[in-house]
N, C-alpha and C positions, 0 to 999 in steps of 0.2 A: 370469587370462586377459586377452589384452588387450581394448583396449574397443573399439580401433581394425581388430580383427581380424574382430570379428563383425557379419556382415551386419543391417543395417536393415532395422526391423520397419516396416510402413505400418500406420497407422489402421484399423483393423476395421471397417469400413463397411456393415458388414451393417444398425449401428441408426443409422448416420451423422446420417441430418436427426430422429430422435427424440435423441439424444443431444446435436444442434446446440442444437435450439431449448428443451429442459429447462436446459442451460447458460446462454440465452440469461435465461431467468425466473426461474435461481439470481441472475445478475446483480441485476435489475431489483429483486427484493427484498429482498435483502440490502441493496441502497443506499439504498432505500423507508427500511429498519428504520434501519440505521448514522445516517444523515443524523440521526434525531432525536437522537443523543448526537454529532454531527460535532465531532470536536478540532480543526478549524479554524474553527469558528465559534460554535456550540452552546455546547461547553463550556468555550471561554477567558472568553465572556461571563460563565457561571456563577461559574469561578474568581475571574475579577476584582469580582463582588459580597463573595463569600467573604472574601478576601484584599488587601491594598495592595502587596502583596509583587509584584514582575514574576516572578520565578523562577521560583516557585510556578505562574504563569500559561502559562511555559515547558516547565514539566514536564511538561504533559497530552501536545506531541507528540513532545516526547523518551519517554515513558513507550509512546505511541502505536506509535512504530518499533522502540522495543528490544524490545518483548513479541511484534511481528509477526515481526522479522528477525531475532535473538540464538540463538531456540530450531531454527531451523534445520534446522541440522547435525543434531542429534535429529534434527527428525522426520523428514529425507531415511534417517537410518539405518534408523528404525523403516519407513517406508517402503518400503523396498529390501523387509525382510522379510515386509512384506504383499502386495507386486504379486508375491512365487515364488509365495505360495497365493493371488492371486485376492483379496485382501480390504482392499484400498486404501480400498472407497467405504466398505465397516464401520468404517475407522480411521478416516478423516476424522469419519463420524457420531458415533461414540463419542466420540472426542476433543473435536470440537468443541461435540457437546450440554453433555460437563461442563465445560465451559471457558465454558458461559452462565451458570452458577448464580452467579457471583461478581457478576455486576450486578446483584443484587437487593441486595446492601449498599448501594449509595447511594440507590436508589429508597424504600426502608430508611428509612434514616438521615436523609434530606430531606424524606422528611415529618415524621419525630417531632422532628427536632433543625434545622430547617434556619435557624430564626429565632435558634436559642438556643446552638448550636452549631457554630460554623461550621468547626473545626478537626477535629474528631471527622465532619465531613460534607464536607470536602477529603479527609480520609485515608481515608474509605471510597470515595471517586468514584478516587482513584486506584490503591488495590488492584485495586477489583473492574475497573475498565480494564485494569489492566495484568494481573492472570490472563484476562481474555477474549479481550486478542489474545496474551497468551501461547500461548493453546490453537489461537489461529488459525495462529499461525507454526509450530508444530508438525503441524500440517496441511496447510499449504499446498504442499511439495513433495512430497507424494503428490496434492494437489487439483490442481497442476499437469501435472502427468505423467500424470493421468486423461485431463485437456484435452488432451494432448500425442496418447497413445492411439487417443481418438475423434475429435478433428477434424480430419480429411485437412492437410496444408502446404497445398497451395492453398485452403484455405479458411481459414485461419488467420486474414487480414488480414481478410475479411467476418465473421468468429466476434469478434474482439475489437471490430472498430469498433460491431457492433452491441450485443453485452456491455456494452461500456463506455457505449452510448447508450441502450437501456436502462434500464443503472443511473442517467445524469445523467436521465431522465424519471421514474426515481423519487425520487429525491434533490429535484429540483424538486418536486416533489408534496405528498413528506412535508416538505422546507420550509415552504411555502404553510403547511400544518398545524402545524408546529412554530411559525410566528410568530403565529397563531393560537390558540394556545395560550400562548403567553407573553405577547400583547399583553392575551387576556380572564380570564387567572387569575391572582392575586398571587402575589408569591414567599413561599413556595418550588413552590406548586401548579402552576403550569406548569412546574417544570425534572422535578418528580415524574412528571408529565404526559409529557411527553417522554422522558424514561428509559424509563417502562413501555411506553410506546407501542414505542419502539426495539427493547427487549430483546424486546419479545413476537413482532418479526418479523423480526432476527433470529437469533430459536430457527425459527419459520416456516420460515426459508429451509432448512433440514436437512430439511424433508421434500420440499420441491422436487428438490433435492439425492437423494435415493436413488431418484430417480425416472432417474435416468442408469444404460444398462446397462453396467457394468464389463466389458473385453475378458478373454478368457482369460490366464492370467497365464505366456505363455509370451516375455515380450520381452525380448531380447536382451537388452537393455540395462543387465539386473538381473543379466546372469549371475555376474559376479564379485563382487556383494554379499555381506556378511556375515551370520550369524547373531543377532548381540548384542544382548543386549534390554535390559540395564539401563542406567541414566546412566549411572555411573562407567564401565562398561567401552567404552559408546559415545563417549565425552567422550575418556577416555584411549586410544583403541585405535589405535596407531602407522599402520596399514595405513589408514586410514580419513582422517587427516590428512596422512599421503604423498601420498593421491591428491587430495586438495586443492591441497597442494603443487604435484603434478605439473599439475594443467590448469592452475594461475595459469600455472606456467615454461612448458607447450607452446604455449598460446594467445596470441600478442600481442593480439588481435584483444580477448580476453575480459580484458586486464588491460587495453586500454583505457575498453572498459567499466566496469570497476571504480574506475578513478581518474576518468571522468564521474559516474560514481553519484556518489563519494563527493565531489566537487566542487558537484553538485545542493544534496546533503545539505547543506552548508555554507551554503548558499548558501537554504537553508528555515530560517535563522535569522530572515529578513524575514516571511517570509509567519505563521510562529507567532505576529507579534506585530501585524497588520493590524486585527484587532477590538479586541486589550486596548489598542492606541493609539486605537482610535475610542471607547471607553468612556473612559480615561484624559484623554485631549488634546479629543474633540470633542463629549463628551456621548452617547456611541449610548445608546440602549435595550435593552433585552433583546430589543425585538421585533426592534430595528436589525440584534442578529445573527443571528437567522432571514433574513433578507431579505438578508445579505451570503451567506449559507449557498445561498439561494435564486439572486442572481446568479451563483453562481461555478459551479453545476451547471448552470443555462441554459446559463452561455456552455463550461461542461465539453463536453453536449452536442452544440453547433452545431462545436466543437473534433473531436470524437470523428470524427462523421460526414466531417468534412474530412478528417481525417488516415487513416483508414479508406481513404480512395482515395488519397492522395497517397501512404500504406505500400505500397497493391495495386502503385504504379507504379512508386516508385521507390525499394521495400525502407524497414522500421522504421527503419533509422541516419539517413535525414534529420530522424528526427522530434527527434532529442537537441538539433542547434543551434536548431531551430525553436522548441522549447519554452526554449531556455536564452534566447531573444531577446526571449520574452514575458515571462519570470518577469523578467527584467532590467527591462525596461516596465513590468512590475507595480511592481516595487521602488522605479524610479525618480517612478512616479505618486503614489505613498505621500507621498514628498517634500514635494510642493508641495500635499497634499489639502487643503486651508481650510475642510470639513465633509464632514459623513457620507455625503450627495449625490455629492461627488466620490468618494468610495470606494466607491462600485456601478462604476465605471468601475477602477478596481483591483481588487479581488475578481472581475472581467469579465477580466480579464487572469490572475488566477491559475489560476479555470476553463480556460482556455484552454493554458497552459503543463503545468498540472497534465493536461491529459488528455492533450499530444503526448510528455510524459514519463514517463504515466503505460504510456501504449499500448506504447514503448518498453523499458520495463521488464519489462513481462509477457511481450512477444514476443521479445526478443532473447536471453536467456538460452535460450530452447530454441530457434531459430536455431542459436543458437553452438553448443550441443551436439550440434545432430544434424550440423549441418556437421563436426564434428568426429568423430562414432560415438562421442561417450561417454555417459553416462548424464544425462537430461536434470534429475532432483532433485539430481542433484549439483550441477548447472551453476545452479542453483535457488538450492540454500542455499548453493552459498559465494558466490556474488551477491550475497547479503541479510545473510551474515553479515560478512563482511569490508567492508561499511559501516558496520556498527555504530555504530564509535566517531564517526564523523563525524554521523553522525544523532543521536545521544544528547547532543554534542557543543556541538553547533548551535546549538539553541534554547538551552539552560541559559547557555552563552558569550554571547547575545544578548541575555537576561535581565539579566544582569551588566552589560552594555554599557550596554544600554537605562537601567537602574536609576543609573547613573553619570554617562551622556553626552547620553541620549535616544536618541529613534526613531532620529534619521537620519544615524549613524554606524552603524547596525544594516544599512537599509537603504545603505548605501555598499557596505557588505562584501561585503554579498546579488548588487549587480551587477557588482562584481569576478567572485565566484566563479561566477555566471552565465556571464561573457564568455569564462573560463577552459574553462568547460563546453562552450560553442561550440563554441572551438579542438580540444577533444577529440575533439568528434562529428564534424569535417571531415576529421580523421585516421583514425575509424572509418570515414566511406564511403570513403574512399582505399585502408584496410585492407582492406573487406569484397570487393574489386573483386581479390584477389590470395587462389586457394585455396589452403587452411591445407593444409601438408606432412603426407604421412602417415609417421605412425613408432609401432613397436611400442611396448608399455608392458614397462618391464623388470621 
């Protein structure tokens, strides 16, 4: 059936502002919980006690995006199958309760070994990381298309800015607490401290989460989904990677976006290595990365809030050059940092990039697909998966760089592929101003 042929479904608004504002305090605690284990600040610190190795330091957000974005394509399939019957917000809970169990290995491991063994308590932090947002990427295009569901298009741009602000007011908070914890307990007691704390909220955040009423599961949008439930047949199912295929080939608009993402990605080589160069080069603290963690969500927030109005007026695609200008700024501030001091004024800048590109991200793939009528977990995962390689990419190639030349052939990269990024978001709002042609799916 084509995807193009069937009428659009609107948001169910019968539970609209219970559904807005449950969303709104899934946010807020999830980032509460996340922030204490934060792979941009949190846990590069950690690794870089652990280890001398840069790589190694690299891994945590290469490990970070391939377990969020790789798995995907799954869970939009399994997906599909649970919005016929109605049971999207059950997979998400399911999935993503078992997908917490694996951070108790390093909470684990760090306390019994953290002094004694520092290899055996690297490779449990990054397991149990990397199957937790394994289970989240597997979730997240049905958690999407939930969001999609119950909140009206005109409230979109008010649902994320607040979402996203929110979570930077928790994120700040449980910073405050995470540097709080690492400044008054020795290592490994404070990163112990902060794991448990993280993981305990959030597991938390899943029962926030079932507190949203799931729409009956009659949307369009699902109608030409398949049945298939297991890997192999989801992975290899011909019909399933055509249509893949086909919305890259239909959409200019959405292979723009894909070569932005994946240009961003590149270009997050800089920002993975802002703390392990303030450990390495400037002396930070342990508490120092709490408090980088802490600036970056301040100024996430004051970013969110902004862009939340600047998206209401003038459409998400301004937000891609805007944040590609800051993270360039970020990269470039890196440069000439002379101490820790000057990188609250860097980490202020990634906040800020990271939430206009962050805001972009979330909204623009379901944008694109409803402007199009096609399925919006599709538009979801192949988004997140066909970055992949660049995201994974990234960091580990900056590591190498770094380990070889230093920081600031790292950051040079970061602001090339910044400026590049630009170029592309200005071609998206050029694109976005020309509606996408209608054609059947054959």
């Amino acid at each position: 059936m084509s995807d193009q042929s069937s009428p659009k479904r609107l948001p169910d608004i019968r539970h609209a502002s219970w559904n807005f504002w449950w969303l709104v305090i899934d946010g807020f605690v999830f980032a509460f919980g996340f922030t204490f284990i934060s792979p941009s600040s949190i846990l590069p610190v950690f690794v870089a006690r652990l280890t001398p190795i840069d790589l190694l330091a690299g891994a945590v957000p290469a490990i970070d995006f391939v377990g969020l974005a790789l798995p995907q394509i799954l869970g939009a399939r399994w997906a599909a199958r649970a919005a016929r019957r109605g049971g999207r917000k059950r997979f998400v809970l399911i999935a993503a309760g078992i997908g917490r169990i694996p951070m108790l290995a390093p909470i684990v491991a760090t306390a019994i070994y953290g002094d004694t063994a520092p290899g055996l308590v690297l490779a449990s932090l990054l397991i149990g990381l990397g199957l937790f947002r394994l289970s989240e990427g597997i979730v997240l295009p049905a958690y999407f298309d939930i969001v999609g569901a119950v909140v009206p298009p005109r409230r979109r741009a008010r649902y994320f800015a607040l979402q996203q602000a929110s979570g930077a007011i928790g994120g700040v908070a449980s910073a405050f607490g995470a540097r709080w914890l690492l400044a008054n307990l020795p290592f490994p007691w404070g990163f112990v401290a902060c794991f448990a704390t993280g993981t305990f909220f959030v597991s938390f955040v899943l029962v926030v989460f079932a507190q949203v009423r799931e729409p009956e599961p009659d949307d369009p949008a699902w109608a030409g989904e398949g049945e298939a439930e297991s890997v192999g047949d989801v992975v290899s199912h011909p019909t399933w990677w055509r249509d893949l295929a086909q919305v890259i080939s239909s959409d200019a608009t959405f292979r723009l976006l894909l070569v932005g993402r994946s240009l961003a990605a590149l270009a997050s080589m800089a920002p993975a290595y802002y703390a392990v160069s303030a450990v390495r080069r400037l002396g930070a603290t342990d508490a120092d990365g709490a408090t980088f963690g802490a600036v970056m969500l301040a100024s996430s927030l004051i970013g969110t809030l902004l862009w939340g109005e600047v998206a209401g007026r003038f459409r998400h695609t301004v937000l891609i050059p805007i944040g590609a200008f800051l993270g360039a700024s970020a990269a470039l501030s890196a440069i000439f940092a002379p101490d820790v001091l000057w990188l609250l004024g860097t980490f202020a800048f990634v906040g800020l990039a990271g939430s206009a590109l962050g805001m972009a991200d979330t909204a623009l793939p379901l944008a694109l697909a409803e402007r199009a009528g096609r399925s919006r977990a599709r538009y979801v995962a192949a988004y997140s998966t066909l970055t992949v390689p660049f995201a994974v990419a990234s960091p580990l190639i900056g590591g190498v760089i770094a380990g070889a030349y230093g920081y600031g052939p790292v950051n040079g990269i970061a602001i090339i592929a910044y400026a590049a990024t630009a170029g592309v978001g200005f071609l998206m709002i050029r694109q976005m101003k020309t509606p996408i042609p209608v054609t059947r799916d054959v």
